[in-house]
N, C-alpha and C positions, 0 to 999 in steps of 0.2 A: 504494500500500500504506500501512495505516493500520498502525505498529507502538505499541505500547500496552506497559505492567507492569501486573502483578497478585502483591499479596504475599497467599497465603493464608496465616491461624494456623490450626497445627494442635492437635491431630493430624489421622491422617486417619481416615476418606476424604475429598478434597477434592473429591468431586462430578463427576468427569469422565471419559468414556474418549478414548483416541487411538487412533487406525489411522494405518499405512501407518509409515515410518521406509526408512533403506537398505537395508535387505533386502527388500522392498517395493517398490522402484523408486518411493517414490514419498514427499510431504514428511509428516511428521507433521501431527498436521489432529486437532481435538476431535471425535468424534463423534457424544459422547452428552452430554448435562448431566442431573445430579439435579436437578429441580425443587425451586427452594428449597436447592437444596446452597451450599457454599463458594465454586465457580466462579461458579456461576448468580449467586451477590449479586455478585462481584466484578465483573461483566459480562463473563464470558468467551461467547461465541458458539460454537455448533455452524458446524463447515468455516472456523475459525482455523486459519491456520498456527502452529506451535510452533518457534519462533527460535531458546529459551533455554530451559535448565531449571534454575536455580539458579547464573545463569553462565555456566554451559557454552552453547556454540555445541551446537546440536538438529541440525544443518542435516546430518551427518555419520552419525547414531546409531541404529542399529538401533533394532526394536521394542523389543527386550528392554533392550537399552541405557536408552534412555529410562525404561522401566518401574522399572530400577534407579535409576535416576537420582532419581526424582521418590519412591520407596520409603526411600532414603535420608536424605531429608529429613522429617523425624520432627516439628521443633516449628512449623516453615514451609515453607512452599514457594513462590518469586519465579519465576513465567514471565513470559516475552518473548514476546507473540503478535504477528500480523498477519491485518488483518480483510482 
């Protein structure tokens, strides 16, 4: 596992969707990139794992969880992936 940081500036959108979380059975994972979005420059990958969301351990966190999580973060947003 290749674990990596990516600090977006925002605001957002930051160019990304996620699927899957604990109520999913299953890890958080990018599954879409804007072309040309925030993610896409920082070198975020489609089917990354999601570690961190500002911090926080991901490894635990619902869908909605995360979506708050990453919503919250208004001027930046620092994820922890793994390719």
């Amino acid at each position: 596992m290749n674990i990596y940081s990516v600090n977006l500036s925002g605001p957002a959108p930051w160019g990304f969707r996620l699927q899957g979380g604990k109520d999913f059975s299953m890890p958080l994972t990018v599954s879409r990139l804007t072309p040309g979005g925030k993610a896409a420059q920082a070198g975020v990958g489609v089917g990354d794992w999601v570690v961190s969301i500002s911090d926080t351990n991901a490894e635990d966190m619902t869908h909605v969880e995360a979506q708050n999580q990453i919503r919250a973060a208004t001027d930046s947003l620092t994820l922890t992936l793994s390719k």
